[in-house]
C-alpha positions in Angstrom: 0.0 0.0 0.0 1.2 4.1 -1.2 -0.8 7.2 0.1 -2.1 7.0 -3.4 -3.2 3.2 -3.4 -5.2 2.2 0.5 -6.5 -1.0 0.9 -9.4 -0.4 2.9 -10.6 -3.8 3.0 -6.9 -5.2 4.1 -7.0 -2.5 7.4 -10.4 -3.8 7.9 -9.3 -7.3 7.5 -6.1 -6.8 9.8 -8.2 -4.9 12.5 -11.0 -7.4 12.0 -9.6 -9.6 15.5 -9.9 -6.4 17.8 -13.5 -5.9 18.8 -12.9 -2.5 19.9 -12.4 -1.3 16.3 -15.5 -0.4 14.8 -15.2 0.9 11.8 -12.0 2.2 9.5 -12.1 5.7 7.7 -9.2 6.6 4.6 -8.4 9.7 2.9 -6.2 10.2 0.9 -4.8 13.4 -0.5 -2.1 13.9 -3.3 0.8 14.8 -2.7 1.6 13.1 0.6 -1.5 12.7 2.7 -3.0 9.9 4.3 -5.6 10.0 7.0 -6.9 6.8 9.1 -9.5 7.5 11.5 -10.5 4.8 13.6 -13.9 4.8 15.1 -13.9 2.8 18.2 -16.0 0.8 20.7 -16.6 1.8 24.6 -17.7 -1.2 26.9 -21.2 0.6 28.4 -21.7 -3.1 30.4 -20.9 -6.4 31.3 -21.7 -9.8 31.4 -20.5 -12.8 33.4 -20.8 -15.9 31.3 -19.5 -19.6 32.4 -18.2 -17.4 35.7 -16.3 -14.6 33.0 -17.1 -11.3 33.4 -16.7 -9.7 29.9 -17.2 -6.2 28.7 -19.9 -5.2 26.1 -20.5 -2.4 23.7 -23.6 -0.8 23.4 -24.0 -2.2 19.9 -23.8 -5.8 21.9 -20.3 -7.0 20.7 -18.5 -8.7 23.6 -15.0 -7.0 24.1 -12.8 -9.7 24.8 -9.7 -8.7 26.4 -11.0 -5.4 27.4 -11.3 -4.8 31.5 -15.1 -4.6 32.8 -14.4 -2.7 35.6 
């Protein structure tokens, strides 16, 4: 990948094991530009399942490895 050629879909794929990324955002400007914004998940809550707590979002994705307070 070049500032002028992004791969969306391969950031997407490569953040794809971290539930905390929510969505990926490129811009690209000529000459030398590139912007990557990262939209992320919060936990709002959590729930204990087989006696592990586990944060959630509020969009209901489980955020594994992420502290539930």
């Amino acid at each position: 990948m070049t500032t002028l050629h992004v791969r969306k879909d391969e950031l997407e794929t490569v953040a794809e094991p971290y539930p905390t990324v929510a969505s990926i955002e490129v811009d690209s400007k000529l000459p030398n530009t590139l912007k990557i914004s990262i939209k992320t998940r919060e936990p709002v809550a959590a729930i204990v399942a087989n006696g592990v707590r586990q944060a959630v979002a509020a969009d209901g994705v489980i955020l594994r490895g992420v502290k539930s307070g």
